[in-house]
C-alpha positions as CSV (number, residue, x, y, z in Angstrom):
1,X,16.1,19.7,11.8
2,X,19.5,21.0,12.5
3,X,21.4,20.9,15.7
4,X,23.3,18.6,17.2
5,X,22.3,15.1,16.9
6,X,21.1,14.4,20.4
7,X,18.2,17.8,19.7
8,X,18.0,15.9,16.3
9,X,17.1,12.6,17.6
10,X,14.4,14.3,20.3
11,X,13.2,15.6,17.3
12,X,12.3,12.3,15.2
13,X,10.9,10.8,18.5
14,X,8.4,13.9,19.0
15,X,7.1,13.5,15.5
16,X,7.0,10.0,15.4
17,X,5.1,9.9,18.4
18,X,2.9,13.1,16.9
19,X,2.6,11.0,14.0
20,X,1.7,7.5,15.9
21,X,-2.1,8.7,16.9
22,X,-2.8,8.9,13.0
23,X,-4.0,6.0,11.0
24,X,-3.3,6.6,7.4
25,X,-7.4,5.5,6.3
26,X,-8.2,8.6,8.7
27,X,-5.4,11.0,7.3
28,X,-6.3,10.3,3.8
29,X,-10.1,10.2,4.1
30,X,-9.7,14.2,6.2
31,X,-10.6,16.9,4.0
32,X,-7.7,18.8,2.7
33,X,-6.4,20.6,4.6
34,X,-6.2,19.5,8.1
35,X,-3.6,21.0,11.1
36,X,-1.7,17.8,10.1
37,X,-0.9,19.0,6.6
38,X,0.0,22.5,8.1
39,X,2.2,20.8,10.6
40,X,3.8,18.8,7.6
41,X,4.6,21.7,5.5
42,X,6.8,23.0,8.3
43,X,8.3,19.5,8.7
44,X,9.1,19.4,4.8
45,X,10.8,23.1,4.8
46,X,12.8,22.0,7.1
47,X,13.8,19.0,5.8
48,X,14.2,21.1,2.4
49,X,16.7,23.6,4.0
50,X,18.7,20.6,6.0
51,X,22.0,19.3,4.7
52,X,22.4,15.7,3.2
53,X,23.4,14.0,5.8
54,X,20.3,15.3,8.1
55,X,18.0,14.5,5.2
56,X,19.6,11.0,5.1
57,X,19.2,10.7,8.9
58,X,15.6,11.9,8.8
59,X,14.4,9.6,6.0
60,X,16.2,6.5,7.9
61,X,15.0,7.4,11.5
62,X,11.9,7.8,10.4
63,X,9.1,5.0,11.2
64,X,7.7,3.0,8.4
65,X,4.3,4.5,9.7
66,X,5.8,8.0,9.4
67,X,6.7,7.9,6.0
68,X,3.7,5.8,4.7
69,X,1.9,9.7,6.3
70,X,4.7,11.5,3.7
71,X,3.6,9.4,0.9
72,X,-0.2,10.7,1.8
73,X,0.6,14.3,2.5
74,X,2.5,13.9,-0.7
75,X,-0.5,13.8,-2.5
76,X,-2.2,16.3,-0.1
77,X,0.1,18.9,-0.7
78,X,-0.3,18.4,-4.3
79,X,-3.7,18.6,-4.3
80,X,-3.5,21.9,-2.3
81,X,-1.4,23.5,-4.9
82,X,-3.8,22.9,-7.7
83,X,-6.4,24.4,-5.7
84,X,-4.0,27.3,-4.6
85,X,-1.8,27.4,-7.7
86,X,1.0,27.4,-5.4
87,X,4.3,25.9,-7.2
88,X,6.2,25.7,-3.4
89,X,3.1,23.2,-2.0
90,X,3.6,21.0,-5.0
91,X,7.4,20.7,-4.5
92,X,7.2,20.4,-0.7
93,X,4.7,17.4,-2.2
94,X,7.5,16.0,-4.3
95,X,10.1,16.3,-1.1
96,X,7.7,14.2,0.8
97,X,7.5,11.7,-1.8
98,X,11.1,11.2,-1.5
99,X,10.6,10.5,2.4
100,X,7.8,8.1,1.8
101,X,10.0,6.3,-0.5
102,X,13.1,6.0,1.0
103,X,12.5,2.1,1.1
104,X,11.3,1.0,-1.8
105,X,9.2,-2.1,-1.1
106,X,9.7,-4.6,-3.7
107,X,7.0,-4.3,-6.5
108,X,6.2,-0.9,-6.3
109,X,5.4,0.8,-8.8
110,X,7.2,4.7,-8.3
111,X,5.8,6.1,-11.4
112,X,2.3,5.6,-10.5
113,X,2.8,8.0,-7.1
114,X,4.4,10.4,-9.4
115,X,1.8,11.0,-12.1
116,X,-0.1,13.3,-10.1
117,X,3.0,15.8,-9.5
118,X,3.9,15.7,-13.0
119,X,0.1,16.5,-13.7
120,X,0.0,19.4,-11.3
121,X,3.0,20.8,-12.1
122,X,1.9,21.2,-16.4
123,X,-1.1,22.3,-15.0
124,X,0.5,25.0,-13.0
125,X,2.2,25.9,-16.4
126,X,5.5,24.3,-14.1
127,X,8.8,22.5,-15.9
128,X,8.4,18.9,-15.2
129,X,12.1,17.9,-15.9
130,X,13.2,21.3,-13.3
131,X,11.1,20.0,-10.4
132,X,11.5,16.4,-10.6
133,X,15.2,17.5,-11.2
134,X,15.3,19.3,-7.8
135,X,13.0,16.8,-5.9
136,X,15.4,13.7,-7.4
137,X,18.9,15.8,-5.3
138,X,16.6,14.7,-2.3
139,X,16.0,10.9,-3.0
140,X,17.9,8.1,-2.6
141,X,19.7,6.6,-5.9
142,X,17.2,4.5,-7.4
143,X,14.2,6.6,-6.7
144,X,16.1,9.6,-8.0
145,X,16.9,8.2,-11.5
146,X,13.1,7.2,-11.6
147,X,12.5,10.7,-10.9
148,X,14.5,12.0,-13.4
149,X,13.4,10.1,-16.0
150,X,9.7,10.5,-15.2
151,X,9.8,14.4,-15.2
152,X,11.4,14.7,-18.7
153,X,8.4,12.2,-20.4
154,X,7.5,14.4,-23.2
155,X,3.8,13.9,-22.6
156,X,1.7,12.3,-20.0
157,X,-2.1,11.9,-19.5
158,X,-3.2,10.9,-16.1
159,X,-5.3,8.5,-17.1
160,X,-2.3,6.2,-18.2
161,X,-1.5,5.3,-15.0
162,X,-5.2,5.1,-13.4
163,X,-5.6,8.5,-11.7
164,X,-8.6,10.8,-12.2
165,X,-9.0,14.2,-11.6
166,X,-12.6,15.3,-10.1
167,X,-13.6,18.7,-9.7
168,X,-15.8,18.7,-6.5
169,X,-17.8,21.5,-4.7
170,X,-14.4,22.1,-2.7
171,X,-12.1,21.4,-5.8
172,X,-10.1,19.7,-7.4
173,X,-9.2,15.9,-5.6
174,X,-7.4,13.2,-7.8
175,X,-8.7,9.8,-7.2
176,X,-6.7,6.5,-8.4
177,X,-8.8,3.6,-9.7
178,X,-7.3,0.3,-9.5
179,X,-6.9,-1.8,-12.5
């Protein structure tokens, strides 16, 4: 992601165009993980190791499509590093949540998307209030005070905000039932 802004610009195109042929039913309903996820844990690193204002850029120029794929990989990535116990997948996760939602539609609820990080991360023996700490320097204002706040709850059950984790022939997967 860094460069000068003209190599940074080619850049969003080529993965919003990468990103166009994807439908989010058919990225969420792959098994994890796909070369997608793969190709979005490179995107996320790099996005990790950019400054502010190219994370800024990124999250802005970035299709409403492309971050709605963010929000899924999200929750991909975290469901990868339960199954890995890899700390790094669950905060490139968290990172991506931050893309997905740097428009927050109206009504949204943030802490529902978040319950399954803060569930991974206890279960990888992981500080809540540390990673949501270091994922909330990558949000926006509003989402990072909800980030904030949600990583230091003193206790959480999954459950509470509808999500279920099922252990399945190739893992773990966390399903959300709608209430």
């Amino acid at each position: 992601m860094q460069g000068n802004g003209s190599d940074f610009g080619a850049y969003l195109r080529q993965l919003d165009e990468k990103l166009a042929g994807v439908t989010a039913l058919q990225y969420f309903t792959e098994p994890v993980p796909v070369s997608l996820d793969l190709h979005l844990d490179t995107v996320i690193e790099r996005y990790r190791r950019s400054p502010t204002s190219r994370r800024v850029e990124f999250q802005t120029g970035l299709s409403p499509h492309g971050r709605a794929l963010f929000g899924i990989y999200g929750h991909r990535a975290a469901t990868r590093a339960v199954n890995e116990y890899n700390g790094d997948l669950l905060r490139n996760g968290l990172l991506a949540s931050t893309v997905a939602n740097a428009e927050i539609p109206a009504g949204r609820r943030i802490d529902i998307g978040l319950a399954v990080y803060y569930h991974v991360a206890r279960k990888l023996g992981l500080n809540t209030a540390d990673l949501f700490t270091l994922a909330a320097d990558y949000a926006g204002p509003d989402l990072a005070l909800a980030m904030v706040a949600f990583g230091n709850r003193p206790d959480f059950a999954l459950k509470q905000l509808g999500w279920e984790e099922q252990h399945t022939p190739q893992g773990i997967k966390y399903k959300y039932r709608w209430r």
